[in-house]
N, C-alpha and C positions, 0 to 999 in steps of 0.2 A: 188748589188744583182746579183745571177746568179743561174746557174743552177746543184743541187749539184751532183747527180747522173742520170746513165742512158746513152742512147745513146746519148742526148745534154750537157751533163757534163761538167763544169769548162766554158759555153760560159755566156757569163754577158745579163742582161736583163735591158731595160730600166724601167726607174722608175718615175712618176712626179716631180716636184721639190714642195717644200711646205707641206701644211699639206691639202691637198686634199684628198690622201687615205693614210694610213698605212702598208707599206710594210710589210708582215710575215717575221720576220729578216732569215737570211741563218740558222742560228744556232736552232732557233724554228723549222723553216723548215723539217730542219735535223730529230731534233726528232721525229715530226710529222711521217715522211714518215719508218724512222726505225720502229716504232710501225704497222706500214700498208702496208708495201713492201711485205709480200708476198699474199695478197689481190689484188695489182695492176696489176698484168698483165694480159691484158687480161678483164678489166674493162669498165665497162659504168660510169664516173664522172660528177658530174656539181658543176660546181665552180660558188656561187651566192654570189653579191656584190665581183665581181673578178677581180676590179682596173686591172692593168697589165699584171695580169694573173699570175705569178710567181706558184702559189700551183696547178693548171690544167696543165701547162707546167711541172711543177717537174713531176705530172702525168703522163703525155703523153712519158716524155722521159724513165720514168723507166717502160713503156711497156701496159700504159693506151688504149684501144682499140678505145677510143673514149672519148674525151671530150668538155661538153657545157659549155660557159662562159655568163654568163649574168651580163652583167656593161650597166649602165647607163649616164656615163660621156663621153663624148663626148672625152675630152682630153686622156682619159683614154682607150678608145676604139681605138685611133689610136694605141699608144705605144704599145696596145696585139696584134693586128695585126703586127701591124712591131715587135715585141717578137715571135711571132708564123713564120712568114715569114725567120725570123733572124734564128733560132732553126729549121728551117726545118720541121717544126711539125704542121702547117697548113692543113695539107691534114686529118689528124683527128680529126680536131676543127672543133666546128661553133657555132658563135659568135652572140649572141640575145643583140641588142641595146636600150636596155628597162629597167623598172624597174624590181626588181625582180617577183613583185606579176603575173605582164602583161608575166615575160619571162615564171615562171610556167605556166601561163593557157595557154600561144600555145605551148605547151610539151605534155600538156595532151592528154594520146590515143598516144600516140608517142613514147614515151622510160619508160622505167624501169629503174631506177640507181642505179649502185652497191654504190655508193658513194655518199652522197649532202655534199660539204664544203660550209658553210658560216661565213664568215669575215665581218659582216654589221659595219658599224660605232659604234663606242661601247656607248655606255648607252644611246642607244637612245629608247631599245625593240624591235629592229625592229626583230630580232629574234624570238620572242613573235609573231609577224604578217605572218610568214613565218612558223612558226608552226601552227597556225591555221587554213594554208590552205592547208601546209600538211595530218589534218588528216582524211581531204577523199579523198586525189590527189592518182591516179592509176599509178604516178610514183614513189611511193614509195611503195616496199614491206616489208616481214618481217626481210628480210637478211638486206635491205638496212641501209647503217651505214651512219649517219647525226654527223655530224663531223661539231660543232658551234666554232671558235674562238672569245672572247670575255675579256672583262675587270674580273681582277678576283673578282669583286665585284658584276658582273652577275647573278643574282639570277635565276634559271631554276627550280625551286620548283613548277611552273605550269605545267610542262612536265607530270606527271601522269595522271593528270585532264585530259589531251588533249591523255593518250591511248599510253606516250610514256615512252621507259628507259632509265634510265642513264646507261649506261654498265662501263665506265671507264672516268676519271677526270684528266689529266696533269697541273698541277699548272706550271707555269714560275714566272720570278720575277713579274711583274704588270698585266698579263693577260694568258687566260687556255684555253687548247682544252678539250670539253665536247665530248663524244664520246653517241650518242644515238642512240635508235633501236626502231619499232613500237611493 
């Protein structure tokens, strides 16, 4: 894995060994960030369920002003630190050692985000759980773009109920970035 564009470009990022997290492969990556480059610079992000960091770092390096990571694994928390340290790109991160629900509520009254990525574990809903407490959290506004990677078998047909849209859908081969808006 590494880093595709931007000022940290072509440097490799560590990764866990096993099936702990799910790295966004380069090539998803890739597309990801061409649909959304010119949105990033200049950005407030938060990368939630953010293993390694890989999608806040691709961030940071193509001109992200600021990004929050919230991981919960302990293993997983070293390697973005040493990914951020490695990449130079520490001085614009900060890193919440928590679960997601816990990293949202000490945010709140605190930032506004151009961007929410989440990557949860896939078919668990945990998405589902993260939208519900999005829809009265003061860090989301109406610009902000929630950008869920998940299994393409993800059902998000509760997203209206909860006040939100689906703006755009990227299928890959086994799993898709849903692109939402309040």
């Amino acid at each position: 894995m590494r880093v595709i564009g931007g000022k940290a470009k072509r440097l490799k990022l560590k990764t866990l060994d096993g099936l702990e997290t799910r790295p966004t492969t380069d090539r998803i990556k890739e597309t990801l960030f061409n649909m959304i480059s010119l949105e990033i610079p200049d950005s407030v992000f938060l990368d939630l369920f953010c293993g390694c960091g890989s999608i806040g770092i691709e961030a940071l390096s193509r001109g992200a002003k600021e990004v929050v990571f919230v991981e919960n694994n302990p293993k997983a928390i070293k390697l973005l630190n040493d990914n951020l340290h490695h990449t130079k790109l520490d001085k614009s991160a900060s890193v919440i050692p928590k679960d997601v629900i816990t990293g949202l509520k000490l945010l709140e009254g605190k930032k506004v985000f151009d961007f929410i990525y989440l990557d949860p574990p896939y078919d668990l809903n945990l998405e589902k759980k993260v939208f519900q407490y999005l829809v009265d959290s003061d860090i989301v506004c109406e610009t902000t773009v929630i950008i869920v990677e998940s299994s393409k078998d993800t059902e998000l047909g509760y997203l209206e109920d909860l006040g939100f849209s689906v703006n755009k859908t990227k299928e890959y081969k086994t799993n898709k970035h849903v692109f939402v808006t309040r």
